[in-house]
PARO-939033 format. One record per residue (C-alpha): residue number from 1; x, y, z. Coordinates in nm, 2 decimals, always signed. Example, Ala and Ser with C-alpha at 12.3 -4.5 7.8 and 13.67 -1.06 7.14 Angstrom:
<sites>
1 / +1.23 / -0.45 / +0.78
2 / +1.37 / -0.11 / +0.71
</sites>
This chain:
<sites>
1 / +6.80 / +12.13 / +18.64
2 / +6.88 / +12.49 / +18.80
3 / +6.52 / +12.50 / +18.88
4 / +6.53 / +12.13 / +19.06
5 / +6.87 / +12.28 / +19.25
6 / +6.71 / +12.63 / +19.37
7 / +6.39 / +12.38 / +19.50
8 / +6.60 / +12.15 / +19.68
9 / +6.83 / +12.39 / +19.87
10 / +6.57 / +12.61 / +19.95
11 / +6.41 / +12.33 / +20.14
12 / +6.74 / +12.24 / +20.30
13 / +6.78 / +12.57 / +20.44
14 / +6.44 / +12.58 / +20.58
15 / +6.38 / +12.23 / +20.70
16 / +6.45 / +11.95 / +20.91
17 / +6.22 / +11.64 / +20.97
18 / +6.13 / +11.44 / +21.29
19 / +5.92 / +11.07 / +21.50
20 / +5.88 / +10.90 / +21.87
21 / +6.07 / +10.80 / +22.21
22 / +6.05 / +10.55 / +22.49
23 / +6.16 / +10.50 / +22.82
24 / +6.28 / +10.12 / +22.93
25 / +6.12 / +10.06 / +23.27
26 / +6.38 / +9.96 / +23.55
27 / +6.32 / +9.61 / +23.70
28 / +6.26 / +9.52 / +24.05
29 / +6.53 / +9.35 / +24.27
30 / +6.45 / +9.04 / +24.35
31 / +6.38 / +8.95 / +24.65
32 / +6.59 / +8.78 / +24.92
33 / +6.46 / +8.39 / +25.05
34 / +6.72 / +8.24 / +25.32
35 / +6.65 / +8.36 / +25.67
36 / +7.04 / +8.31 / +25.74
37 / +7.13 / +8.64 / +25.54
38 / +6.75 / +8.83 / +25.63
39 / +6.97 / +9.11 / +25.79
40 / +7.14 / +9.24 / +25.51
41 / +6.93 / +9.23 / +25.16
42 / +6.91 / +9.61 / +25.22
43 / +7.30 / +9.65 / +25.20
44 / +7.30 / +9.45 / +24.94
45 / +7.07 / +9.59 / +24.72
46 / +7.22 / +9.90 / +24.75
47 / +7.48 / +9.90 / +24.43
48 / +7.18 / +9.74 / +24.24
49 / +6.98 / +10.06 / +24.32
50 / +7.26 / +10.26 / +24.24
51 / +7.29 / +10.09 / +23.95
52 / +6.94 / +10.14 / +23.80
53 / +6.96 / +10.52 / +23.90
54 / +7.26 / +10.53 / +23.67
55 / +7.09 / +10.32 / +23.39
56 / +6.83 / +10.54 / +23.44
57 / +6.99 / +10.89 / +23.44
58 / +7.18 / +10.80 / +23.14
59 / +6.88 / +10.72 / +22.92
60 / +6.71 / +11.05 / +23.10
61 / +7.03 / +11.27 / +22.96
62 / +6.96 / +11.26 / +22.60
63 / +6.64 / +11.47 / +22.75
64 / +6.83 / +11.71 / +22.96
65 / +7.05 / +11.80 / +22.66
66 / +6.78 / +11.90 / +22.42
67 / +6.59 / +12.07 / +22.70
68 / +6.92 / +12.33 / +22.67
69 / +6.78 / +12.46 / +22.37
70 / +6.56 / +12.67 / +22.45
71 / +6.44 / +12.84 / +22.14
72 / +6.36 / +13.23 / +22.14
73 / +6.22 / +13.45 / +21.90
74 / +6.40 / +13.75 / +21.73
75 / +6.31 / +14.08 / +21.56
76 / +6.56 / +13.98 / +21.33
77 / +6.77 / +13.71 / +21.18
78 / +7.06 / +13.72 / +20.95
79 / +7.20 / +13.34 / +20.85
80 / +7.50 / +13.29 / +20.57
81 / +7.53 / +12.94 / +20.51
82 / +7.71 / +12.70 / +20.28
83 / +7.57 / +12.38 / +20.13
84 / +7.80 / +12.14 / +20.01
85 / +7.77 / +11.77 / +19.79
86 / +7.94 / +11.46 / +19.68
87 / +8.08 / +11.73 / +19.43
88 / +8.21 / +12.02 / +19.65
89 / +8.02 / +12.36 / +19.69
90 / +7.67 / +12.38 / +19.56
91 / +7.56 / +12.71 / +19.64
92 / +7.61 / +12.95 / +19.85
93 / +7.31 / +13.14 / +20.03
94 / +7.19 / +13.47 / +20.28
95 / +6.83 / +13.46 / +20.45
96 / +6.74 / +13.79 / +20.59
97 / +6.42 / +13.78 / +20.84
98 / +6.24 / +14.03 / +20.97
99 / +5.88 / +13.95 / +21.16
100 / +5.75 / +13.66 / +20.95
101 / +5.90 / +13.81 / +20.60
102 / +6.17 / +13.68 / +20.45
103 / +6.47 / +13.75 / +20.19
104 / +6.63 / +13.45 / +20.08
105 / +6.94 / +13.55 / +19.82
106 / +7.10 / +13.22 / +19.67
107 / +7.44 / +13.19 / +19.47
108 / +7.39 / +12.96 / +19.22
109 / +7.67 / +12.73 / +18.97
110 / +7.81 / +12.98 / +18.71
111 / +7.74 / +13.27 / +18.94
112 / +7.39 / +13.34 / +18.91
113 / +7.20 / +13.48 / +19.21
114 / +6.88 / +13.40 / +19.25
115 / +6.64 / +13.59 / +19.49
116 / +6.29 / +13.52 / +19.68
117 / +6.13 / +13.80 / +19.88
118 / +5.82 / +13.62 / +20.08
119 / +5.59 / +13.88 / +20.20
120 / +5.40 / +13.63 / +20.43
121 / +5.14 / +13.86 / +20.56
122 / +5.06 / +13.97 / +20.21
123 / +5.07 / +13.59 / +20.11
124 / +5.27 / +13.69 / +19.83
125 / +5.61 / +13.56 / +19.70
126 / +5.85 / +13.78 / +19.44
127 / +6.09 / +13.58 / +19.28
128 / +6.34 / +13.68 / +18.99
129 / +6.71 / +13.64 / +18.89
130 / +6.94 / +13.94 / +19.00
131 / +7.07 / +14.12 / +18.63
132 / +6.72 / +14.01 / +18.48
133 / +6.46 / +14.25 / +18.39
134 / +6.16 / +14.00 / +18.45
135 / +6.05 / +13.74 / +18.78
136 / +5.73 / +13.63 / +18.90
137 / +5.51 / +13.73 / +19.16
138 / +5.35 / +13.44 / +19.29
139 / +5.02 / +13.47 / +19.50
140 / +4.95 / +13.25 / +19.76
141 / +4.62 / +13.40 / +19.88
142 / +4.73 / +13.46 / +20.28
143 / +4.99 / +13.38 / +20.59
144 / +4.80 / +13.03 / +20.59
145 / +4.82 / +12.94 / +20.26
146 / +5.21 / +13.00 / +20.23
147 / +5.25 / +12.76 / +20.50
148 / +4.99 / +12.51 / +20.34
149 / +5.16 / +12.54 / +19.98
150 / +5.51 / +12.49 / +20.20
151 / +5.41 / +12.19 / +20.36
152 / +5.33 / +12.03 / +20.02
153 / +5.61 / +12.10 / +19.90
154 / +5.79 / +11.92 / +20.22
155 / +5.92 / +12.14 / +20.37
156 / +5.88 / +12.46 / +20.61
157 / +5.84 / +12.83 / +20.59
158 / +6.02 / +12.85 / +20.96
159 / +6.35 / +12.75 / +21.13
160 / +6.36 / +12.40 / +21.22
161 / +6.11 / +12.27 / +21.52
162 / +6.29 / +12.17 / +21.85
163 / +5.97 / +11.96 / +21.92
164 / +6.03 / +11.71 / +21.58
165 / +6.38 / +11.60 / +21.72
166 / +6.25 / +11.58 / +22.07
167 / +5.90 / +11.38 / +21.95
168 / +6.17 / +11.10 / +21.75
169 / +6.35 / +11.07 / +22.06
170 / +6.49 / +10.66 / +22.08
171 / +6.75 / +10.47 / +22.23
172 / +6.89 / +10.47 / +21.88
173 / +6.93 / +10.88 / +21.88
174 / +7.29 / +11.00 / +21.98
175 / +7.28 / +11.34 / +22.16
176 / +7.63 / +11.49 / +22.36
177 / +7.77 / +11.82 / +22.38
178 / +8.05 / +11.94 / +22.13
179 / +8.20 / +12.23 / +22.06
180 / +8.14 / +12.35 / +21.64
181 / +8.42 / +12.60 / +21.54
182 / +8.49 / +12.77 / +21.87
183 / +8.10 / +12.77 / +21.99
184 / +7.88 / +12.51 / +22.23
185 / +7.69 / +12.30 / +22.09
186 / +7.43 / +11.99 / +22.10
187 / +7.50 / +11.70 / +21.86
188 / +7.21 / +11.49 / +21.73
189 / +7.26 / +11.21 / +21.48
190 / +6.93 / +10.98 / +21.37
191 / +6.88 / +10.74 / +21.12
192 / +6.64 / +10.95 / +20.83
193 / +6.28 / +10.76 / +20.82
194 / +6.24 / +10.81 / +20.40
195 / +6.05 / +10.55 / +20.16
196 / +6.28 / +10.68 / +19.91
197 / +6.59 / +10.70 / +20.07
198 / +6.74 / +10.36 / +20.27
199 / +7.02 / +10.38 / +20.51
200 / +6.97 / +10.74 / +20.57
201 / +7.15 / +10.90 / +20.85
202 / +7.11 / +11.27 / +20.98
203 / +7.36 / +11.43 / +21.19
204 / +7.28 / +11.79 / +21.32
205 / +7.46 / +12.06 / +21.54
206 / +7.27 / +12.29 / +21.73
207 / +7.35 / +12.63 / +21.88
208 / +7.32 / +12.61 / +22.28
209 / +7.29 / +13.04 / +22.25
210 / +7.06 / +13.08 / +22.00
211 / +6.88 / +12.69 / +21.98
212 / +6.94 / +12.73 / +21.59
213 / +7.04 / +12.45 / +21.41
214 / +7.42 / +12.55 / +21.23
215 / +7.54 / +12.20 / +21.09
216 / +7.32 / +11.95 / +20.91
217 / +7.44 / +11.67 / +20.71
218 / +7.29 / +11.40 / +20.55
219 / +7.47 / +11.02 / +20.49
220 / +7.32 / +10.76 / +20.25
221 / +7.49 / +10.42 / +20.30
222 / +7.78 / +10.58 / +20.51
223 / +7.85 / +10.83 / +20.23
224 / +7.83 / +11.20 / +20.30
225 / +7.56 / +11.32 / +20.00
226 / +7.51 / +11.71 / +20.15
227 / +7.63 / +11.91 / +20.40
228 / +7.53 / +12.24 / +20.51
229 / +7.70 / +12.52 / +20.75
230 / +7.63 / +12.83 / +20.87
231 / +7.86 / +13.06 / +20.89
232 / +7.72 / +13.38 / +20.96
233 / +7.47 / +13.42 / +21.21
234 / +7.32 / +13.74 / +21.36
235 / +7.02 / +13.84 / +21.54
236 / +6.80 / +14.15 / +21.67
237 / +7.04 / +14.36 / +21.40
238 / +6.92 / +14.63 / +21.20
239 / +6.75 / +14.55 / +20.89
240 / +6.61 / +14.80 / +20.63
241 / +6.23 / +14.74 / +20.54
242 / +6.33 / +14.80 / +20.18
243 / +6.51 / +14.42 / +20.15
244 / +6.16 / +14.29 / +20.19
245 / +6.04 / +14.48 / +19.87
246 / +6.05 / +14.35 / +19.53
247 / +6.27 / +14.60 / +19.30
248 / +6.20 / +14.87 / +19.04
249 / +6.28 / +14.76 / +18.72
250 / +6.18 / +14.43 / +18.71
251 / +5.87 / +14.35 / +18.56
252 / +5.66 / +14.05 / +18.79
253 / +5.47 / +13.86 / +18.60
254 / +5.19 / +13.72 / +18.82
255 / +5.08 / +13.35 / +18.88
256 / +4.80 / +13.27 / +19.10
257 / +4.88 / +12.99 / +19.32
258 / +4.54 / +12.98 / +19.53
259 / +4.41 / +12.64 / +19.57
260 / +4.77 / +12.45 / +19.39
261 / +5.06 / +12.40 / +19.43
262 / +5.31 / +12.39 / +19.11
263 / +5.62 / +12.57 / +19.14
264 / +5.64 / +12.78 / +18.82
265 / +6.00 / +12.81 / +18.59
266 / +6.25 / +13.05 / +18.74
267 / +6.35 / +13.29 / +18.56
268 / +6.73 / +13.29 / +18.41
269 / +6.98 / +13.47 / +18.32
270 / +7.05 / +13.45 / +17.94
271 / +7.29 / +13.23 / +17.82
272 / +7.58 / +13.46 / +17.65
273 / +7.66 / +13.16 / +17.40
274 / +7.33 / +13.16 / +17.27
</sites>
């Protein structure tokens, strides 16, 4: 079950999902038969002209929202966050990034911590419990085939692509400006395209400054099932090249993950009742 948890938050924190868009096109007015009023079908079609440019402005917005987020790239990239459920706090977690390597440290229920070093270049993944004296070191093969084993798994190995909200893009898709505990942001809510899941809604608040995403929740039937904040975020920051090294005094066991894509057992703290 911890192993299930670690999975599914880890792909929370590291991906969102996206589909297509259309624009209505504007009718023509219609045209204007009686010779007695021939003089003025051109002040009269003014306010219907007016009227399509607003029609047509408003479903253009939506567009000119997104297109605020402008996403950058960063020597470094600190993010706290909190995920939430139906049953209060799940975990709590701290991704540190640094080029494309990552250190992604995760509180789990009864205090455990459990931490994944991805050295991406390496294609090469340490993962252990923190107070344990073994973890795994799981080899991917390269950079490609961390993002290949990633995308099996459903989710991604980067921050969340601008391009999947903007590619869904409907007249069903709510986007406005709102302000998310004292900062600007750009609101997005969806309904969730899942097999699995019906009724799915996804509603998302992105950073205008940094075009990172720090709200997403997730609704099944109206009822909120996760939510998930930032609440630390920090970029182009100092980060010592030792956070992305796996530490002495843990012994790494070593599972070869070339060509598949099973996600081995964690390892766990010992249970003191046993």
């Amino acid at each position: 079950m911890k192993r299930r948890l670690f999975i599914f938050v880890l792909l929370v924190l590291l991906c969102f999902t996206g589909c297509s868009s259309g624009t209505p096109e504007a009718e023509e007015p219609a045209a204007v038969v009686e010779e007695a009023v021939a003089t003025e079908p051109e002040a009269e079609a003014e306010p219907e002209e007016a009227a399509e440019q607003m029609e047509k402005a408003e479903v253009e917005e939506p567009f000119d929202l997104l297109n605020l987020l402008q996403p950058r790239q960063f020597d470094t990239l600190v993010v706290e966050t909190e995920i939430s459920g139906i049953e209060g706090l799940l975990t709590k977690s701290i991704v540190y990034q640094k080029g494309v390597n990552t250190r992604t440290e995760m509180e789990m229920p009864g205090g455990q911590k459990q931490i994944m070093i991805l050295q991406a270049e390496e294609g090469v993944t340490y993962q252990y419990a923190q107070g344990t004296m073994q973890g795994m070191k799981i080899v991917h093969g390269n950079l490609d085939a961390v993002m290949d084993r990633d995308r099996a798994m459903g989710g991604k190995m980067e921050k969340p692509d601008l391009m999947d909200v903007r590619n869904r893009m409907d007249e069903h898709m709510i986007v406005r400006e709102e302000e998310l505990n004292g900062e600007k942001a750009i609101y997005i809510e969806f309904n969730e395209i899942n097999e699995d899941v019906e009724n799915a809604v996804v509603k998302m608040w992105y950073s205008e400054e940094y075009a990172y995403p720090i709200r997403y929740e997730l609704f099944v039937n109206e009822e909120l099932m996760m939510r998930s904040d930032v609440t630390r975020l920090e970029v182009d920051i100092d980060l010592d090249d030792s956070l992305f090294m796996p530490p002495e005094g843990v012994e790494f066991m070593e599972v070869n993950m070339e060509g598949g894509f099973d996600m081995p057992e964690m390892p766990t703290m010992p249970d003191e009742n046993e």
